[in-house]
N, C-alpha and C positions, 0 to 999 in steps of 0.2 A: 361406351358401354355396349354389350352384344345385346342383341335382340333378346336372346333365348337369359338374358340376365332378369333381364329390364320387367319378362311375362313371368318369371317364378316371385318377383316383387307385387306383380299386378293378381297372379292367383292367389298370394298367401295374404293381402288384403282383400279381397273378393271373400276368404275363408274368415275373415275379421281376425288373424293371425297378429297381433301386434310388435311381436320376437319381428317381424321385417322392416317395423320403423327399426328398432336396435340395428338391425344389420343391414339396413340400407339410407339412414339418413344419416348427415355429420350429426353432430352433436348440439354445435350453433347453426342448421338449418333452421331458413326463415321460407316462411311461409305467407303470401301474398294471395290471397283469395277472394277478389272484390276488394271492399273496406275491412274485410276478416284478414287482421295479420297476427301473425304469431311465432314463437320459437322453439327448438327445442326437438329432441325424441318427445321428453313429458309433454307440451304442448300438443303435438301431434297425437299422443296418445288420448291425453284428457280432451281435445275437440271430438274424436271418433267415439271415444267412450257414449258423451254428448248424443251424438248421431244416431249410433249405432242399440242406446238405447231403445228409440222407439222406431227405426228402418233398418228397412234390410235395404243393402247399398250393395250396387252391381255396377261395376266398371267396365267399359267394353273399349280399348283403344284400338285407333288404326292409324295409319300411316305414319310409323317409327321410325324416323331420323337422329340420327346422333353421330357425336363426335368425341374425341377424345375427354372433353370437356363440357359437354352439353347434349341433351337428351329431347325433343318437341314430338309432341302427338297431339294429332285429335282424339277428342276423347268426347263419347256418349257415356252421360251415367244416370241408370236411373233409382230411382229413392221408392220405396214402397213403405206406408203406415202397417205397422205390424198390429197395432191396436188401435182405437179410439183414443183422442189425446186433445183435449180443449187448449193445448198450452203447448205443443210440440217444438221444437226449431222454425219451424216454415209454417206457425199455426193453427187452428183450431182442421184435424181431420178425424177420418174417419178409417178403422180396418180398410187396407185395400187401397185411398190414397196414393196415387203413384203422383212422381216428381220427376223431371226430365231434364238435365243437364247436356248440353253442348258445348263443346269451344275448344280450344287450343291449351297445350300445357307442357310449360316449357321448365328445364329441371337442368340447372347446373350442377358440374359434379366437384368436386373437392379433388386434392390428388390421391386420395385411396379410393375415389371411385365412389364415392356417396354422395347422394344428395345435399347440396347444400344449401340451394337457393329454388325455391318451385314457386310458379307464377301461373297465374289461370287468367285466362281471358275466356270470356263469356262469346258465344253466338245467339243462344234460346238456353233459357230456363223456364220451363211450363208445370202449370199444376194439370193432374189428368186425374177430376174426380170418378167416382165409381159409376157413377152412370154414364163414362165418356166425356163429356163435357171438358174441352181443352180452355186453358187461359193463361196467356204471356204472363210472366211475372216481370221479366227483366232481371236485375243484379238481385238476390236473396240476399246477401252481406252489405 
């Protein structure tokens, strides 16, 4: 996969665009996220749906390697509380809640070039309340 493929999949999720699970995942893409696994475009869809209810979710990856058949990045991503939420995904916040993902994420491709298999390994994931205040969480799934 080209780079300049790879960032039009990365900005049209950044825009919460779901038409690029359609046009970039198989169909049987499994997903492997911590202990959160799942299948599917709809899977994919219905988790974000999830997420994207109450954060704004910003992806930032760097150092894109791929191959005809495989895809690895690092990837920073961080999670923002849109509103107050006693019961949220990642539990009880507040407006303004940010959430900070690090790690590795590797993405095999099918042979028409889509996603089949995407695998996340974890470095830090941090809660960063609104008063600054950082705290390791570890695996979130």
């Amino acid at each position: 996969m080209l780079e300049e493929r790879f960032d039009d999949y990365i900005a049209r999720f950044n825009r919460r665009d779901v038409t690029a699970f359609e046009d970039y995942l198989a169909d049987d893409m499994h997903m492997k996220n911590g202990t959160l696994e799942f299948d599917g475009v709809q899977g994919m869809k219905d988790h974000y749906a999830h997420i994207w209810a109450g954060f704004t979710e910003e992806l930032f990856p760097t150092d894109f390697v791929s191959s005809d058949d495989n895809v690895a990045i690092r990837m920073r991503t961080l999670f923002t509380a849109d509103r107050d939420d006693p019961e949220s995904l990642f539990g009880p916040v507040v407006q303004g809640t940010r959430f900070e993902f690090e790690g590795v994420i590797s993405y095999r491709l099918n042979a028409q070039g889509r996603f089949s298999d995407i695998l996340v390994a974890y470095n830090h994931f941090r809660r960063i309340d609104v008063d600054g205040t950082v705290t390791e969480l570890g695996i979130p799934h």
